[in-house]
C-alpha distance (Angstrom), angle and dihedral (degrees) to the residues before:
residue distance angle dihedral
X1 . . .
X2 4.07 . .
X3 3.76 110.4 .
X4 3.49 92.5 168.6
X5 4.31 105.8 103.4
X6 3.87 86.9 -145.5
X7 3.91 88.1 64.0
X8 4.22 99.6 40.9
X9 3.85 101.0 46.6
X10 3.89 103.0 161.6
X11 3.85 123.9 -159.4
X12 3.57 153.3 142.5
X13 3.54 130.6 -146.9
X14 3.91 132.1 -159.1
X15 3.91 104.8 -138.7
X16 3.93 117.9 -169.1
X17 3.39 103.9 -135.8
X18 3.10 139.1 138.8
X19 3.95 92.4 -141.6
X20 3.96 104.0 -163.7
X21 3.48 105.5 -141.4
X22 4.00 134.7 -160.0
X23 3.35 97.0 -98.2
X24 4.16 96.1 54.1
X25 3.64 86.0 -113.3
X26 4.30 106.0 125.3
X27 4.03 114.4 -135.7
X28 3.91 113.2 -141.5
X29 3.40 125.1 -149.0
X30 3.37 102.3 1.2
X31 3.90 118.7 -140.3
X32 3.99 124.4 -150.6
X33 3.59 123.9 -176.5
X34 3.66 105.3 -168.5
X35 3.93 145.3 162.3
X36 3.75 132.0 -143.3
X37 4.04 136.6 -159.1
X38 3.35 125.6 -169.0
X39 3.86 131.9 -7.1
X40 3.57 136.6 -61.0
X41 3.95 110.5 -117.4
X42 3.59 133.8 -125.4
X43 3.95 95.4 -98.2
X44 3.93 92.6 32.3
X45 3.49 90.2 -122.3
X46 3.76 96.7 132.3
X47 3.22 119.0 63.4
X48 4.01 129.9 112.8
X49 3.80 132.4 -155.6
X50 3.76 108.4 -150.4
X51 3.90 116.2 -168.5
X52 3.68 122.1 -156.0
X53 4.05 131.8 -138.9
X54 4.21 122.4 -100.5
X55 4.06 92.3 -76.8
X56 3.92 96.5 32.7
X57 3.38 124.3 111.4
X58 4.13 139.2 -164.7
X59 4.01 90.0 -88.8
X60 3.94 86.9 95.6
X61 3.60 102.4 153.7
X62 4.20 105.2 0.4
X63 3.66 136.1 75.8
X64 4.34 106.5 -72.0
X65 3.66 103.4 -129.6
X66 3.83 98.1 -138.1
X67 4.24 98.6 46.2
X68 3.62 89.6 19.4
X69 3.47 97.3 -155.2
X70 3.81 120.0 124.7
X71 3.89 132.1 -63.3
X72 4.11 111.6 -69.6
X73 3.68 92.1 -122.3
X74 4.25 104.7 36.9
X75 3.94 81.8 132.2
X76 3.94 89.5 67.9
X77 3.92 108.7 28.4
X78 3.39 131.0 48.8
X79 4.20 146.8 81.9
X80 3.95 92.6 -45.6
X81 3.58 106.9 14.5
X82 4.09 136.1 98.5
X83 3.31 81.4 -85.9
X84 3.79 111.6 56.6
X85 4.28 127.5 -178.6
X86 4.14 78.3 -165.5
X87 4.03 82.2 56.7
X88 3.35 115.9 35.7
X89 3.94 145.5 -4.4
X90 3.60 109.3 -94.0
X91 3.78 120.7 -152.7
X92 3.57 118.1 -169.8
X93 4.36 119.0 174.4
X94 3.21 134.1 -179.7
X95 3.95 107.7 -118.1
X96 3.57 121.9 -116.8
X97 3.62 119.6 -87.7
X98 3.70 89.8 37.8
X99 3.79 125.8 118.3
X100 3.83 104.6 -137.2
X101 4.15 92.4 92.7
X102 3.67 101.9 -59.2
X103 4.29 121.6 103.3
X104 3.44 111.6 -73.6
X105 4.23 143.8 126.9
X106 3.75 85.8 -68.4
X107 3.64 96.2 52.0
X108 4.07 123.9 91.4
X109 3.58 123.5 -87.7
X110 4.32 106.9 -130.0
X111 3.75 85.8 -145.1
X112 3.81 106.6 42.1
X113 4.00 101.1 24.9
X114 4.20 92.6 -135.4
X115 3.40 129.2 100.1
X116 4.01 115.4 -71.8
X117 3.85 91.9 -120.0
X118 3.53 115.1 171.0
X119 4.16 89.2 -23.9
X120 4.11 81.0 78.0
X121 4.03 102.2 105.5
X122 3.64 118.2 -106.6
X123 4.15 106.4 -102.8
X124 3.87 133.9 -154.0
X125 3.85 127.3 -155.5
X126 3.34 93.6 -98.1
X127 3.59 89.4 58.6
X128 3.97 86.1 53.4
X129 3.87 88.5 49.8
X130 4.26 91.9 52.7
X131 3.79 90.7 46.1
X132 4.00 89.6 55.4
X133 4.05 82.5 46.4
X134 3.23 90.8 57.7
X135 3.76 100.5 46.1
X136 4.00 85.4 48.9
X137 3.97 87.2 59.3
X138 3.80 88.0 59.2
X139 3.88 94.3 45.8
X140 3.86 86.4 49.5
X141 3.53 92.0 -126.1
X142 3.90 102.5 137.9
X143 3.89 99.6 170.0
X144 3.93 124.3 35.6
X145 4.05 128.0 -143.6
X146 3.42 93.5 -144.1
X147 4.06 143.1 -20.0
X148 3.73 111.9 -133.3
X149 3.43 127.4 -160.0
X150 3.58 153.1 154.4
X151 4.06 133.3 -162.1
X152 3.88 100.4 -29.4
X153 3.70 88.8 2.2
X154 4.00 84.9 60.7
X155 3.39 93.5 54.3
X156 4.22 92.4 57.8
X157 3.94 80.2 41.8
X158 3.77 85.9 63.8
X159 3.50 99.8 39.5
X160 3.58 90.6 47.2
X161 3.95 97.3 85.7
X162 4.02 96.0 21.8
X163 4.20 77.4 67.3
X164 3.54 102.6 34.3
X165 3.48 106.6 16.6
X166 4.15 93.0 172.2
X167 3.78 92.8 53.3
X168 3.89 96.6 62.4
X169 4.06 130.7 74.4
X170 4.08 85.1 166.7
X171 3.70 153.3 24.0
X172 3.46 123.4 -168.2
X173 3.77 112.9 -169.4
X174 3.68 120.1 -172.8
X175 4.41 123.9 -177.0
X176 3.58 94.1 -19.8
X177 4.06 150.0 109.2
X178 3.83 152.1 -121.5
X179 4.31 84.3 -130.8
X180 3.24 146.7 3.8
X181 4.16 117.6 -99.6
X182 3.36 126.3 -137.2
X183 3.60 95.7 -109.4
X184 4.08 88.8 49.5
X185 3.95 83.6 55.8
X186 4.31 92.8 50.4
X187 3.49 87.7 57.9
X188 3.86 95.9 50.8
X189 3.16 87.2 48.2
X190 3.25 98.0 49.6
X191 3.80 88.0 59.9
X192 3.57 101.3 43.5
X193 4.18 93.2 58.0
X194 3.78 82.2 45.5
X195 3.99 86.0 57.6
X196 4.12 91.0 43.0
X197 3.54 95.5 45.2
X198 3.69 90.8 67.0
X199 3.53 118.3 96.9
X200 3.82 94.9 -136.6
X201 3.63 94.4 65.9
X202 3.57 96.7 72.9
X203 3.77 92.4 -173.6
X204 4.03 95.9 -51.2
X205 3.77 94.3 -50.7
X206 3.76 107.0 106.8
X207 3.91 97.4 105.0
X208 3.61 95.2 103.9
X209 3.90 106.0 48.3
X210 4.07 86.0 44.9
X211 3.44 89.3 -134.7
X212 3.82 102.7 119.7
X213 3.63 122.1 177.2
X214 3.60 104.1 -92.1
X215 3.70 101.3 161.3
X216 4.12 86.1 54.1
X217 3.91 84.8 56.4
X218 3.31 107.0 43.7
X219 3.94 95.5 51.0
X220 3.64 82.2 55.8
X221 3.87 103.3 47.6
X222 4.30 78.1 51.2
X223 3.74 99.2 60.9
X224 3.91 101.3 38.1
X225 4.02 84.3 45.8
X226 3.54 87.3 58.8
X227 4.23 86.1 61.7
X228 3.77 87.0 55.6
X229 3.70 94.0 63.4
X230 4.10 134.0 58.7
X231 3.55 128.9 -135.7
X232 3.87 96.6 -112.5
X233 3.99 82.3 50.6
X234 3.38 99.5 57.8
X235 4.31 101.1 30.6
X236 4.38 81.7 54.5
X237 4.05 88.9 50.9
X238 3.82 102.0 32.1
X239 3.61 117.7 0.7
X240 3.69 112.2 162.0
X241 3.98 94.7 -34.7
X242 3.77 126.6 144.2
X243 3.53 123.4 -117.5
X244 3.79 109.0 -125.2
X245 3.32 96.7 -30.4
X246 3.47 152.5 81.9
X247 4.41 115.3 -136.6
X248 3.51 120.8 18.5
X249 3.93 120.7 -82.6
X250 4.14 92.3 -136.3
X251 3.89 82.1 -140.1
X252 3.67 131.3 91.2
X253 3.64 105.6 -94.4
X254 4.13 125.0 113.9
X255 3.71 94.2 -60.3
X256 3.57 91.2 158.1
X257 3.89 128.6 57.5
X258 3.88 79.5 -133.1
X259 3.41 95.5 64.1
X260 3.59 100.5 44.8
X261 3.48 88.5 55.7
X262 3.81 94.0 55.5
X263 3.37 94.3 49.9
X264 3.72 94.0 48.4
X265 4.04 88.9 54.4
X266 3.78 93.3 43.6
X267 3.91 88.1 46.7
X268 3.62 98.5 45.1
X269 3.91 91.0 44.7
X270 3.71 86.5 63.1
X271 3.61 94.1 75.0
X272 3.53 105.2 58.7
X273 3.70 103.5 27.7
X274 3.96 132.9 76.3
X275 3.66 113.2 -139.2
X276 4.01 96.3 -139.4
X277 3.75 91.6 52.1
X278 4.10 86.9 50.5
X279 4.26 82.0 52.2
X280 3.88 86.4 45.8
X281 3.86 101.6 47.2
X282 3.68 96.2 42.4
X283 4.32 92.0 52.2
X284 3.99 79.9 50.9
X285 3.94 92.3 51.2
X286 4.02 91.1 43.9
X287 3.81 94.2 50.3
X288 3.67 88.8 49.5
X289 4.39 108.8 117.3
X290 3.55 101.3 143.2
X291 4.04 79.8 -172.3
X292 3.89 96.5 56.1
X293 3.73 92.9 48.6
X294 3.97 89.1 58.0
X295 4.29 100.4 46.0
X296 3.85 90.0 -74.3
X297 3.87 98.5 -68.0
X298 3.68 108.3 110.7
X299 4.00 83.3 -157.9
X300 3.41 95.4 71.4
X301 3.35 97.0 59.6
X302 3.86 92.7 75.4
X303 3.79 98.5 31.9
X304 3.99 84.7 102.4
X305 3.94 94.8 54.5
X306 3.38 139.4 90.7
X307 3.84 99.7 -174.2
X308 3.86 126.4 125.3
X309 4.04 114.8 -117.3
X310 3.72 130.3 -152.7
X311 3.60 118.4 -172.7
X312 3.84 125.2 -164.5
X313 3.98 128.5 176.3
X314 3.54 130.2 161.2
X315 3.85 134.5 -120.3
X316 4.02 98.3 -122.4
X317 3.78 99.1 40.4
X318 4.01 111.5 109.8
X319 3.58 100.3 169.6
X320 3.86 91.0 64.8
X321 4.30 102.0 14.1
X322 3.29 112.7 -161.6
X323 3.86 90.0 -111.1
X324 4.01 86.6 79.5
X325 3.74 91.3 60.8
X326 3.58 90.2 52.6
X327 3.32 90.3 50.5
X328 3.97 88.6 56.7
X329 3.97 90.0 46.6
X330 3.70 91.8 48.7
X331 4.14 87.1 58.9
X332 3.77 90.5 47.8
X333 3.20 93.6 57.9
X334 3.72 100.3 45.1
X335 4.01 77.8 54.0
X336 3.87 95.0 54.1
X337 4.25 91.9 -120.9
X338 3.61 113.4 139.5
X339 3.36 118.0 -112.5
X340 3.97 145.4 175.8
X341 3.88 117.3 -157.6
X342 4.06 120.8 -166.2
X343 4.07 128.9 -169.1
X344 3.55 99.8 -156.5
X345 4.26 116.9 -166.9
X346 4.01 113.1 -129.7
X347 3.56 126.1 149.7
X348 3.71 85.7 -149.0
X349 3.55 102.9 87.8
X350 3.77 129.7 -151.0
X351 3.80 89.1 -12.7
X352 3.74 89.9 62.6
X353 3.75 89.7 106.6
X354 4.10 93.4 58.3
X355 4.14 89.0 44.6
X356 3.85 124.0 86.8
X357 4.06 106.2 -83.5
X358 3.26 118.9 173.4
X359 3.85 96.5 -173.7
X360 3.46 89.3 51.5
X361 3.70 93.8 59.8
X362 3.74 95.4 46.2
X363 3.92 82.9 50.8
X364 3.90 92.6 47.9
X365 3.56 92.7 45.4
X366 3.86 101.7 46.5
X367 4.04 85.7 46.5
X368 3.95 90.5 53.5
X369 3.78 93.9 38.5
X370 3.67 94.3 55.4
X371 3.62 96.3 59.3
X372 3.84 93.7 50.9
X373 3.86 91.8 51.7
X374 4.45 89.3 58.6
């Protein structure tokens, strides 16, 4: 964690826009709640864009002032890691349609003074990926080091230089994919019904009694954590055991050590997350195809850059399997980009990225490193 104030500078700026999203729909203002570490360089040659996962937030590497337990990603940034405020200028926002400060469902409406709700405009990754654009126009910071990013953050990581292709010297994407799969999109769904079915949504509109629908969210944080795990994972820490007891109830409380876990994620997830931002993110994350938005050839969409790619999955992830990143290596290649691709072994699953890795620091930091030595 960064304690020092110079290397956790919090804000949020009002841009004007209009921001032209996917949809045809135009987003005005446009609110960013960011963080930055470290200091932009003479040449502005420094800086890096990190982009967080679906429940992420800005708080990448200090203390999140709702939880506040340390940054998501301490592991990565900070005074000594692959990520270095001594290094480079790290930029870290949270994405639109989120509900840590940026514009989103729980965000005011100029015109009617409440929350959006479900009036805020449905919003693709790209869309994410041209509101960080324009929050790098009002840093001044015209040209980035390196996008970073892991699970949804990999997918702005990859849509980073298929959009601006002159703007990025380096992508580095971590557990993620080029589009969503069908079974990626059952489980979203899966959630999102969850968060409908509850009463307390009311369509969207619950902002005003503060009574949002909690049990809707937390059934839906449970299943999609599930896809963040593997089954070694979870039979090593769990297994059959009993929770705090020692025969089974033949009711339906926590038998299983399992379940109370669950429940304690989905639970705890309740307090920091907004249930129509978790509807909004996942419809962005299911209309991701970085191949259908360039004629269907996910090649094309890095003919136009010239940025260096690293690509890094891991052996027990099956929400993202390593055979989509070699899917996304294959295309760089048939696009002439250079490009490094890593299996790494965790028994951790999807989450591996989040987890202490030493190997994929080393690999982080070599990647970075090599592009400030040319």
């Amino acid at each position: 964690m960064i304690d020092d104030a110079r290397f956790g500078l919090s804000r949020t700026v009002s841009l004007p826009g209009p921001l032209l999203l996917d949809s045809g729909a135009k987003l005005s203002p446009v609110e960013i709640a960011y963080e930055t570490y470290g200091l932009l360089n003479a040449d502005k040659s420094n800086a890096i864009l990190i982009c967080h996962a679906l429940t992420g937030d800005q708080y990448v590497a200090s203390v999140h002032p709702t939880t506040g337990k340390p940054g998501w990603w301490t592991r990565m940034v900070g005074p000594g890691k692959p990520i270095d405020p001594a290094r480079h200028f790290i930029i870290c926002a949270n994405v639109l349609g989120s509900c840590m400060g940026s514009s989103g469902p729980a965000a005011i409406e100029p015109s009617s003074l409440t929350a959006y709700g479900m009036r805020f405009p449905v919003i693709t990754i790209r869309d994410m990926v041209r509101a960080q654009a324009m929050l790098l126009d009002h840093l001044g910071v015209d040209r980035l080091h390196a996008v970073v990013g892991g699970s949804m953050g990999g997918m702005q990581a990859l849509s980073w230089p298929a959009t601006y292709p002159d703007r990025v010297e380096a992508a580095l994407v971590i557990a993620s994919t080029a589009r969503h799969s069908a079974q990626n999109i059952a489980f979203h769904e899966v959630g999102r019904q969850a968060i409908m079915a509850d009463p307390k949504w009311r369509g969207g509109d619950y902002y005003a009694d503060a009574d949002p629908p909690s049990a809707g969210l937390a059934v839906a944080r449970m299943a999609a954590h599930i896809t963040y795990l593997s089954e070694a994972g979870l039979t090593e820490k769990f297994g059959r055991k009993l929770q705090g007891r020692d025969a089974k109830t033949f009711g339906f409380d926590a038998d299983f050590q399992i379940e109370s876990y669950l429940r304690h994620q989905g639970l705890s997830f309740t307090d920091r997350f907004d249930a129509n931002s978790y509807l909004y993110i996942t419809r962005a994350m299911d209309y991701f195809d970085l191949a259908e938005e360039h004629g269907g050839h996910l090649a094309h969409a890095f003919k136009a850059s010239r940025a260096r790619f690293c690509l890094i999955s891991f052996d027990t992830d099956w929400l993202y399997p390593t055979a989509e990143s070699r899917a996304i290596v294959h295309a760089l290649n048939a696009a002439g980009a250079p490009v490094s691709f890593v299996e790494l072994k965790s028994p951790f699953g999807h989450d591996a990225f989040l987890l202490e890795s030493p190997e994929l620091n080393r690999i982080a930091d070599g990647f970075l490193r090599a592009g400030e030595s040319r």
